[in-house]
N, C-alpha and C positions, 0 to 999 in steps of 0.2 A: 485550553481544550478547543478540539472544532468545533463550529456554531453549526451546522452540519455533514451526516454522511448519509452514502447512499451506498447500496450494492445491487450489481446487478442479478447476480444470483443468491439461491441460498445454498447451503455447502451440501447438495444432496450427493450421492451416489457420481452419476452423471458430471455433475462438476466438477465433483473431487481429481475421476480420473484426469479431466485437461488440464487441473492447475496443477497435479502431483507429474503428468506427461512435461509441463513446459519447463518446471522448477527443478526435474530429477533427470529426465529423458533426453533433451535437448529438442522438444519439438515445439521450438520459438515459434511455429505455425500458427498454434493455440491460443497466443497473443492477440494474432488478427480478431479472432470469433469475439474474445473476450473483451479485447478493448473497443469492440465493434458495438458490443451492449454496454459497455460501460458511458460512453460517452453519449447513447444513446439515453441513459438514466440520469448520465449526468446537465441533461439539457437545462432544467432550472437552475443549476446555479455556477455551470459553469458560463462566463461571458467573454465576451473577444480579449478583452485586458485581463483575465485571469492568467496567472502563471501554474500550468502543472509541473509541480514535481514527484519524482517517486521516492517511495521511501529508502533506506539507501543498504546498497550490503558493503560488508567489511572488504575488505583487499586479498582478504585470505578468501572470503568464500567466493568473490568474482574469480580468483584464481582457479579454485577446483570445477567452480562451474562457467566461466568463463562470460557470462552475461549475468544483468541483472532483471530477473523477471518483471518485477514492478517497473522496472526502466523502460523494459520492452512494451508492459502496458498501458503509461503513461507516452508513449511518445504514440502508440496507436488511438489514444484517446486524443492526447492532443493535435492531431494529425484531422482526425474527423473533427472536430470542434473549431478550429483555428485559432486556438488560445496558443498562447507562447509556451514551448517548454523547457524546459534548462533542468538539465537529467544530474547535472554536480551542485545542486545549490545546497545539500544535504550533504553531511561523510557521517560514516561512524568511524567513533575516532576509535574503537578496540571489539577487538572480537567478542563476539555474545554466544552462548552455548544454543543449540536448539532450541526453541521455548515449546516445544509440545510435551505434555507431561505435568508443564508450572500449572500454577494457581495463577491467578490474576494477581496476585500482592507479590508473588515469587517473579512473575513475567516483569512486572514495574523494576524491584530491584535490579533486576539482571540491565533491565536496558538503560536505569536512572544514568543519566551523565555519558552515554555512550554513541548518542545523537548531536550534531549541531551544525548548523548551519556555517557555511565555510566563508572567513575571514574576508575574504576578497569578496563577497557577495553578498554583505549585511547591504549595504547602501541600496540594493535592488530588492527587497525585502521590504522596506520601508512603505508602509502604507498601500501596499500592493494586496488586492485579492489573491489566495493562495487556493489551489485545488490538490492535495495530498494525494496519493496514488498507491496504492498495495495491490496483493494478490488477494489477502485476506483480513477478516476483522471477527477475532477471538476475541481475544478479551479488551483489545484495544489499547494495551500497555506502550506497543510500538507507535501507535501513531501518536497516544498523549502525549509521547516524549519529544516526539517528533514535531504536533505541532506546539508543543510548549516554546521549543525552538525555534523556530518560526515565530510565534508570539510575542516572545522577550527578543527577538530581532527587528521587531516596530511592524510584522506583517499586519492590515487590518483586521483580515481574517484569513481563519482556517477552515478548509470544506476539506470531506473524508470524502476519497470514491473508489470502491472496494468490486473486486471483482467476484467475491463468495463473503456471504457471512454465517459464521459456523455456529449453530443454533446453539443456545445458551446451558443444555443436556450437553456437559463437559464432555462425557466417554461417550458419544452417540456410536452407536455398533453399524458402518454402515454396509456392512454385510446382510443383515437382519430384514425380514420381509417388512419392518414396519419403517424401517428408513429409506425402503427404496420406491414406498409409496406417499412419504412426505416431502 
């Protein structure tokens, strides 16, 4: 598990639209703003020697979408920070269905055994600070898996750096007058 995370936002209104604009739209713009505060939140613990990576997408969905969002804000976080980044130290090794909808025990299963860190790249893992990177932290399923691999890779640690966290009111309506004043 990571020893810690951070997010720069919380998943209101506002933010939803630029991470669903970067992830669905192609407006890799959105990255800059975003990894802009992330690295700025991420100041305590990220350090020069830390390694960011992002979390990773399958081959199928880089395909339809042709980048990977977390990639993009993992390489603008570590770009600001001056921490190393290595954007392949992560694969999934099989396609995972959307996880909006899951449960958090439904999100685990899905992603269990679908993360790891790639073969050529355990040796630089080893006893190295890790700063994980996503767009977002729901339930946290992807990144536990994520950094479990990392972990059982000899990483020291694992640090989570999120650019929305989606308040923990699973169906939050953010349509609704009361989420777009929280």
């Amino acid at each position: 598990m990571w020893s810690q995370a951070r997010a720069a936002f919380v998943y209101d209104k506002a933010i939803r639209d630029l991470i669903l604009q970067l992830k669905y739209a192609d407006r890799q713009e959105n990255a800059s703003f975003l990894g802009e505060h992330m690295a700025r939140i991420g100041q305590g613990f990220i350090q020069p020697e830390s390694i960011i990576i992002p979390v990773p997408a399958h081959r199928r969905r880089l395909r339809q979408r042709r980048y990977n969002q977390a990639a993009l804000l993992a390489q603008v976080t570590a770009r600001k920070t001056a921490a190393r980044y290595v954007p392949d130290m992560l694969e999934r090794t099989r396609a995972t269905t959307r996880l909006s909808g899951f449960s958090r025990r439904e999100r685990y299963e899905e992603m269990k055994q679908a993360i790891r860190v790639r073969p050529h790249l355990r040796y630089s893992v080893a006893g190295r600070h890790i700063v994980l990177v996503d767009d977002l932290l729901t339930t946290g399923a992807t990144a536990s898996v994520s950094a479990q691999a990392l972990l059982e890779s000899g990483a020291a640690s694992v640090c989570l750096l999120v650019a929305a966290l989606v308040p923990m009111q699973k169906e939050i309506d953010l349509d609704s007058p009361i989420a777009e004043t929280a």
